[in-house]
C-alpha positions in Angstrom: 139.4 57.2 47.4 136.2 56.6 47.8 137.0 52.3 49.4 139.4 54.4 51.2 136.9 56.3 53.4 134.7 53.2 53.6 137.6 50.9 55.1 138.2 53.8 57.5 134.7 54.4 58.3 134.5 50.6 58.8 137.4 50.1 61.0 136.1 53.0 63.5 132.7 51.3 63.5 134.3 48.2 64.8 136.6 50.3 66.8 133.8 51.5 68.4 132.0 48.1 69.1 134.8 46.7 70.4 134.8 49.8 73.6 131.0 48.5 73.6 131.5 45.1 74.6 135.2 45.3 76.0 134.3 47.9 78.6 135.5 45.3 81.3 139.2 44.6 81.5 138.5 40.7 80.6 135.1 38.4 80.5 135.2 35.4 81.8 132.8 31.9 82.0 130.0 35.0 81.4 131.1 37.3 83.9 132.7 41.0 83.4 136.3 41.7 85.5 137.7 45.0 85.7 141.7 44.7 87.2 142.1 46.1 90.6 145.6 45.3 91.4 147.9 43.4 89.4 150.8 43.4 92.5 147.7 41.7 94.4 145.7 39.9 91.8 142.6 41.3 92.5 139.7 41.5 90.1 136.0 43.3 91.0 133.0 42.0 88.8 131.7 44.7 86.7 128.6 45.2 84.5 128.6 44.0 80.8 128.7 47.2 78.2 129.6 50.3 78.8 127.7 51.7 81.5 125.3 50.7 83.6 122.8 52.7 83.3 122.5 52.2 79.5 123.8 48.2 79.4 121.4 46.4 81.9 119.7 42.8 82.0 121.9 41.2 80.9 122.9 39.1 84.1 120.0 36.1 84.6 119.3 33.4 87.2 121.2 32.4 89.4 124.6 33.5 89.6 127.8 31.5 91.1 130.8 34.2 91.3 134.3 32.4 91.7 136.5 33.1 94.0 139.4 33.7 91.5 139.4 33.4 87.6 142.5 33.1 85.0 143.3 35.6 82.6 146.1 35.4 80.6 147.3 32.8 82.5 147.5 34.6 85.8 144.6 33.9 88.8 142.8 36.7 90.1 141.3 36.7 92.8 137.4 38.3 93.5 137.9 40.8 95.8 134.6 43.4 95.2 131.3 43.4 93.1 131.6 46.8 91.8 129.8 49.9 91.2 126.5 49.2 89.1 127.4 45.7 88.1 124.1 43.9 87.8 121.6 47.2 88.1 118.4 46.4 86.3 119.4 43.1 86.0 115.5 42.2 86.9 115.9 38.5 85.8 118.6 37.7 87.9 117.2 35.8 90.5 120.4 34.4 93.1 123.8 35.3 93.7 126.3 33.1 95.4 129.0 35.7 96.9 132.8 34.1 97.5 134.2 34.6 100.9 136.8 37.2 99.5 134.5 39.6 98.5 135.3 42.9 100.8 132.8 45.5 99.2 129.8 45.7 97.5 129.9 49.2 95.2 127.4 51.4 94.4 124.3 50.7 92.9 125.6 47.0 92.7 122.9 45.3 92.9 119.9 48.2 92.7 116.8 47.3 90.6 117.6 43.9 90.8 113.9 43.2 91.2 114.1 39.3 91.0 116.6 38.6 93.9 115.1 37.0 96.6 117.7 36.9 99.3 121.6 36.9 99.3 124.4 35.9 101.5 126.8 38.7 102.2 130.2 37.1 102.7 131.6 37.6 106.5 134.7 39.6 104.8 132.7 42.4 103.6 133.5 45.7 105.0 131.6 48.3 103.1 128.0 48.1 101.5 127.8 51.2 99.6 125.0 53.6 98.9 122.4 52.3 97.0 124.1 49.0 96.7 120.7 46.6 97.2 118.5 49.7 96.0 115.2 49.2 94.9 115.3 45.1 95.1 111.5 44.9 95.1 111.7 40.7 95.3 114.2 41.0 98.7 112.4 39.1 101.2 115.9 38.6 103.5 119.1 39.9 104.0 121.8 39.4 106.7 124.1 41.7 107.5 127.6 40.2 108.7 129.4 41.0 111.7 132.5 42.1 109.4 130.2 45.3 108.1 131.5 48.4 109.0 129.7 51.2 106.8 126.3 51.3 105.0 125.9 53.5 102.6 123.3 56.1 102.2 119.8 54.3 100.7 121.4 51.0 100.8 118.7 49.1 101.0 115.9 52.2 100.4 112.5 50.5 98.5 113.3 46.8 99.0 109.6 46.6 99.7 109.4 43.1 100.8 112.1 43.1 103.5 110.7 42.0 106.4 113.6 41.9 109.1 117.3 43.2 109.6 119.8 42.8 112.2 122.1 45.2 112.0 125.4 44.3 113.8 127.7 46.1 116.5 130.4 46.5 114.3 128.6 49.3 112.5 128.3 52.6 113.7 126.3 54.9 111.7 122.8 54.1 110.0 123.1 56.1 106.8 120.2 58.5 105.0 117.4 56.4 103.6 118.9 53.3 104.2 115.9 51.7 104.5 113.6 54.0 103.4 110.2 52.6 102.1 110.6 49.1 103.3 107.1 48.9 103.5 107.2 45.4 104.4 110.0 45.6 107.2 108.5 44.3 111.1 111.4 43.3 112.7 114.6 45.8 113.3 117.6 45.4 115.6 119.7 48.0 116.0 123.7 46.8 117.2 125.5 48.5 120.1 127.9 50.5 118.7 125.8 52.5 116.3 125.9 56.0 117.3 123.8 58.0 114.9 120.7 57.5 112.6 120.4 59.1 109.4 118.1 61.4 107.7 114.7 58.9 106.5 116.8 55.9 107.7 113.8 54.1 108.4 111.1 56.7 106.9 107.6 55.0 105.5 108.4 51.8 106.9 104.9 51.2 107.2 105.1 47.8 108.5 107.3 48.5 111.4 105.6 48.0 115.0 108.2 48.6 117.0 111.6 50.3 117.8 114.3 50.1 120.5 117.1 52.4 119.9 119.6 51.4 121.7 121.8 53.3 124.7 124.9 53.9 122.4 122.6 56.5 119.6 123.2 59.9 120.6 121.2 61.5 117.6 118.3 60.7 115.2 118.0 62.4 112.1 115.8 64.4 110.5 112.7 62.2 109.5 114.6 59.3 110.8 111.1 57.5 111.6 108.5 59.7 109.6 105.6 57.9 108.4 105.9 54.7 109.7 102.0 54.5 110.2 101.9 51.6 112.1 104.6 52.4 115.1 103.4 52.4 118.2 105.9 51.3 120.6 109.4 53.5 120.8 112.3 53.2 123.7 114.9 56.0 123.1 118.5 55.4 124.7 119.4 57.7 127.3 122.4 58.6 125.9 120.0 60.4 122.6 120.6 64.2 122.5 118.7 65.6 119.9 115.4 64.2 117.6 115.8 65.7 114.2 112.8 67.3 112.2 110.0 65.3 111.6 111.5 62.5 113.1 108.5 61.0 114.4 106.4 62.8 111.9 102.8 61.2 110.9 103.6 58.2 113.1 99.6 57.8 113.6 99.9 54.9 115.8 102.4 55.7 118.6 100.8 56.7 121.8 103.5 57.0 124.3 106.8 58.6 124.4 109.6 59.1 126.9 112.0 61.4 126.4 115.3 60.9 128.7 117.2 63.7 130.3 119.8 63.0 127.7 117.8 65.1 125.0 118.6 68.5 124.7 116.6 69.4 121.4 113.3 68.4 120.2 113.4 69.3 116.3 110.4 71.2 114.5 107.8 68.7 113.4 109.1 65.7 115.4 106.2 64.3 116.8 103.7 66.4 114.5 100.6 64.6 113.1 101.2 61.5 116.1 97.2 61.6 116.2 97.2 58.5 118.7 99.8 60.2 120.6 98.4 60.6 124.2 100.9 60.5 126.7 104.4 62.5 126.5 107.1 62.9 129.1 109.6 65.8 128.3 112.9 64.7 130.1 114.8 67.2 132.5 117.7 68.2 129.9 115.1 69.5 127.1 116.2 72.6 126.5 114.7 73.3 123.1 111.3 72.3 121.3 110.9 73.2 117.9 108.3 75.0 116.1 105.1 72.4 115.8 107.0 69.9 117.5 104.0 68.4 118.9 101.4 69.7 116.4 98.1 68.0 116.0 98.7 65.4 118.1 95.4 65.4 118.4 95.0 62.7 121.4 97.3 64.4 123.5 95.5 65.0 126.8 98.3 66.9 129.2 102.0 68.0 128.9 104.7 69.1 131.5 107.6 72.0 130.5 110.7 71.0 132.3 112.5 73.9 134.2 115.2 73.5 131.8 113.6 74.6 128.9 114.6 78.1 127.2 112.5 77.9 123.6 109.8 76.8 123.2 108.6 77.1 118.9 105.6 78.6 117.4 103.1 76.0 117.3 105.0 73.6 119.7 101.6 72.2 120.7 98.9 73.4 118.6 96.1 71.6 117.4 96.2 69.2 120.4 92.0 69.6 120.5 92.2 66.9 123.6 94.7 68.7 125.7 93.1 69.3 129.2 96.2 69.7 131.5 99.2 72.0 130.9 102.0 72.2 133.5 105.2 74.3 133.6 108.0 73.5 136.0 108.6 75.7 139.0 112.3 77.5 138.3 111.4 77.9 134.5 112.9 81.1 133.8 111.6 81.8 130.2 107.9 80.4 131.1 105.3 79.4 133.6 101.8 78.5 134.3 100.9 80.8 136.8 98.2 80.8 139.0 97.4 76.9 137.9 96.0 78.5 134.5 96.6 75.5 132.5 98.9 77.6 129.9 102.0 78.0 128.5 103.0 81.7 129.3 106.1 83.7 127.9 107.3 85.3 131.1 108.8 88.4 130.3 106.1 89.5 127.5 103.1 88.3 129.7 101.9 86.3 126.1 99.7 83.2 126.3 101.1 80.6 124.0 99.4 77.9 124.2 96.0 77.1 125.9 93.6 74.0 126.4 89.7 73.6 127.3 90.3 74.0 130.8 92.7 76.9 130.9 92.1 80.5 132.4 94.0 83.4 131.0 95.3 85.0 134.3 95.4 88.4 134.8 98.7 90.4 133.7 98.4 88.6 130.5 98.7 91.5 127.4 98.9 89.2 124.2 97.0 86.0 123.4 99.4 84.5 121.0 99.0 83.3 117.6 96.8 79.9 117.6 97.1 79.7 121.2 93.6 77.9 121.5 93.0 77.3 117.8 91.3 73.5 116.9 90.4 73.6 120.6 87.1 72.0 120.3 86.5 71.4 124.2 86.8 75.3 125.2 83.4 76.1 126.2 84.0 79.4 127.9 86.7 81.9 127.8 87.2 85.1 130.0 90.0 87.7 128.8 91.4 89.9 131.5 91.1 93.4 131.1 95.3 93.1 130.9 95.2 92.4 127.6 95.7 94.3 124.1 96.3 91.7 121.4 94.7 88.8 120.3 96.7 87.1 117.9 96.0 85.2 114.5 94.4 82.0 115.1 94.1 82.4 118.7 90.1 81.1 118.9 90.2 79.5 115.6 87.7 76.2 115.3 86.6 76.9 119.1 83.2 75.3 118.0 81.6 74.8 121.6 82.6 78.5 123.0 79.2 80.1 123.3 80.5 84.0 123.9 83.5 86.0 124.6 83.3 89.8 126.0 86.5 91.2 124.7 87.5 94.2 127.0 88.1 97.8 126.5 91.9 96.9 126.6 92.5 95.3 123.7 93.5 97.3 120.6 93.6 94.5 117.7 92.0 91.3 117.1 94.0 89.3 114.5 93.6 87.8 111.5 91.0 84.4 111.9 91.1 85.2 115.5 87.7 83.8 116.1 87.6 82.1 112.8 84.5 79.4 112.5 83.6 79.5 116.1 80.1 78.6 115.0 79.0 77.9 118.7 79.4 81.5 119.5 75.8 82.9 120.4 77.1 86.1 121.9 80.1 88.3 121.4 80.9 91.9 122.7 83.9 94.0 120.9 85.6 96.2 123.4 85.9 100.5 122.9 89.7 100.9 122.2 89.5 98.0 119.1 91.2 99.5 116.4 91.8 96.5 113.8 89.7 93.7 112.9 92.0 91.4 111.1 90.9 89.1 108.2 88.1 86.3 108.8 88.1 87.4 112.4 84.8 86.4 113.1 83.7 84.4 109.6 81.4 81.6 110.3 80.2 82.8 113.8 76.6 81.2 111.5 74.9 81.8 115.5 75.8 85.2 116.1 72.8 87.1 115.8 74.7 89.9 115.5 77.6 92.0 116.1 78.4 95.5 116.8 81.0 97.2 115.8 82.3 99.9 118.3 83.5 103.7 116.8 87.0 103.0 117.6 87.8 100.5 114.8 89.7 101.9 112.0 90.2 98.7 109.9 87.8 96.0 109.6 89.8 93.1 107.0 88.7 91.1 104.4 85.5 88.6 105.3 85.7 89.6 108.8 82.3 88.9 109.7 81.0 86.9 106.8 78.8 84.2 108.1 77.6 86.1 110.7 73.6 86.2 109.8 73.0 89.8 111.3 75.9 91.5 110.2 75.5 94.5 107.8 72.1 94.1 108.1 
């Protein structure tokens, strides 16, 4: 009984070894096959073991895939490298593709840290996500004219890759296709693509330049985001929308055009551009998202087009260089009136957003959130007796204003309101204040003082701490 058991436990063991290492459908002159078609003869090359992800390395050096092999005395022909089949091969250095190779599958080559540069075969169709993954040693690539699709992070961490061409006959740049190329210089984008993906191109450090070409009509959502080193960027006229963070922490760029084509500007898109200094808004914006344009902080003037209906919080704050602000005559939703240098929300008389040389006209009743917060080139401020908020943020980091008189009108100052203003030598709190929000006035370190008027019912947390002769 008991040689019993042990021939049966035996013969499941090797059972079980032989699903190991005849995962593929055949092996042949070291290479794994799975069948595709036996009406067609087609074969795809495969990875050794049974999975991937647990069976890698094993493919070394360079590499010569046939164009058809013979298996029980029939010829198959190569007609894909399929999903996973050399990942984490690290050692494998060169492939040599045949010409009837349609596909490249998932994760095909990904991790394969070694590989230097390969020849896609003019037949391929489809490059899959993640095919060419994290190939760290990928100096080159060249995409074929036969390319239709490429698949989300295709070519995502192949740090070395300095250029890519990628031809007409594709029409969408995927997500994170090449996401953290750091190395990649050189892109051209083909005619017929019509849409870039989410991070397509994100923390490509290395790349200078961009020309997205007339046929885009959308970039994605961080499409472009930390490429540090960006400074030039045409955008096609036929663009409509910039996704979120597009542009985002592109520190170098210092001009952009936006055509007429654009309807949206996402939230974030052009946030954290610090070199940033000239922007033209095209006629058909219609929408700019919240902190579109925030801390751009070499941004020196900015025109609304009439076109435009919403306009995010914090759109265009902490721009501390920002000296000129213009709204378009016909604006229905905002203006600029009187020449104040201001964004104003017309039909709540609120002050969005301010620079050093604006002047709050009269008819204004809220100074909105942040509205001249990082603003360090405000040196004097004069608040019409029209108004009866100011909102959180609104003088935040206004280190040159020397004094503010804030009239009888206004009934609440908000939170950090005049937070670190520490130029502030003088400072008068109107009669009807009634709330002092938190940190309103912490920092003012050359206020000599401060009184606090009857009327205030609520004075918040560290209001006026800092402030040498308060409470004194």
């Amino acid at each position: 009984m008991k040689q019993c058991c042990l021939k049966y436990l035996c013969l499941a063991l090797l059972l079980m070894f032989t699903i190991v290492v005849n995962a593929a459908d055949f092996q042949s002159g070291g290479i794994c096959y799975n069948i595709l078609s036996e009406e067609e003869k087609s074969v795809e090359v495969t990875y050794i073991g049974d999975g991937y992800s647990s069976f890698y390395g094993e493919y070394k050096g360079v590499l010569t895939i046939p164009d058809s092999v013979v298996y029980n005395g029939a010829t198959y022909y190569v007609t894909g490298i399929g999903e996973g089949a050399f990942w984490g091969c690290s050692d494998l250095t060169g492939v040599i593709i045949p010409n009837c190779v349609t596909y490249i599958g998932e994760g095909a080559f990904g991790s394969c840290t070694g590989l230097a540069s390969i020849v896609i075969p003019d037949r391929v169709t489809t490059i899959a996500p993640e095919a060419f993954n994290d190939c760290s040693g990928l100096v080159s690539i060249i995409i074929p004219g036969s390319v239709k699709e490429i698949g989300n992070s295709a070519f995502g961490k192949c740090s070395a890759l300095l250029s890519v061409e990628i031809p007409d006959s594709v029409t969408i740049i995927g997500s994170s296709v090449f996401e953290s190329c750091s190395a990649l210089s050189n892109v051209k984008i083909g005619n017929s693509v019509t849409g870039i993906g989410s991070s397509a191109f994100s923390n490509c450090s290395g790349l200078v330049s961009i020309e997205i070409p007339h046929c885009v009509t959308s970039i994605g959502d961080n499409a472009f985001s930390y490429c540090s080193k960006l400074a030039n960027v045409t955008i096609g006229n036929s663009v409509t929308s910039i996704g979120k963070s597009a542009f985002y922490n592109c520190t170098a760029l210092t001009t952009v055009v936006i055509p007429s084509s654009v309807t949206s500007v996402g939230v974030f898109a052009f946030s954290n551009c610090s070199s940033l200094a000239d922007v033209v808004i095209g006629d058909g914006v219609a929408s700019i998202g919240r902190d579109a344009f925030r801390n751009c902080s070499s941004l020196t003037s900015i025109e609304i087009p009439s076109n435009v209906t919403s306009i995010g919080t914090g759109a265009f704050y902490d721009c501390p260089a920002l000296a000129t602000i213009v709204v378009a005559e016909g604006n229905r939703n905002y203006d600029s009136r009187d020449n104040c240098n201001a964004i104003v929300e017309t039909a709540s008389n609120t002050l969005l957003t301010g620079c050093q040389n604006s002047v709050i006209p009269a008819g204004i009743k809220s100074i909105g959130g942040s509205a001249f917060s990082n603003c360090s080139g405000l040196k004097s401020v004069v608040i019409p007796g029209s108004v009866t908020t100011i909102g959180n943020y609104a003088f935040r980091n206004c280190t040159a204003l020397t004094s503010v008189e804030i009239p009888d009108s206004v009934k609440i100052i908000g939170d950090y309101a005049f937070y670190n203003c520490s130029g502030l030598t003088s400072a008068r709190i109107g009669n009807s204040v009634t709330s002092i929000g938190h940190y309103a006035f912490y920092n003012c370190s050359a206020l000599p003082g401060i009184e606090i008027p009857v009327s205030v019912m609520s004075v918040g947390k560290n209001a006026f701490q800092g402030v040498p002769g308060y409470g004194k």
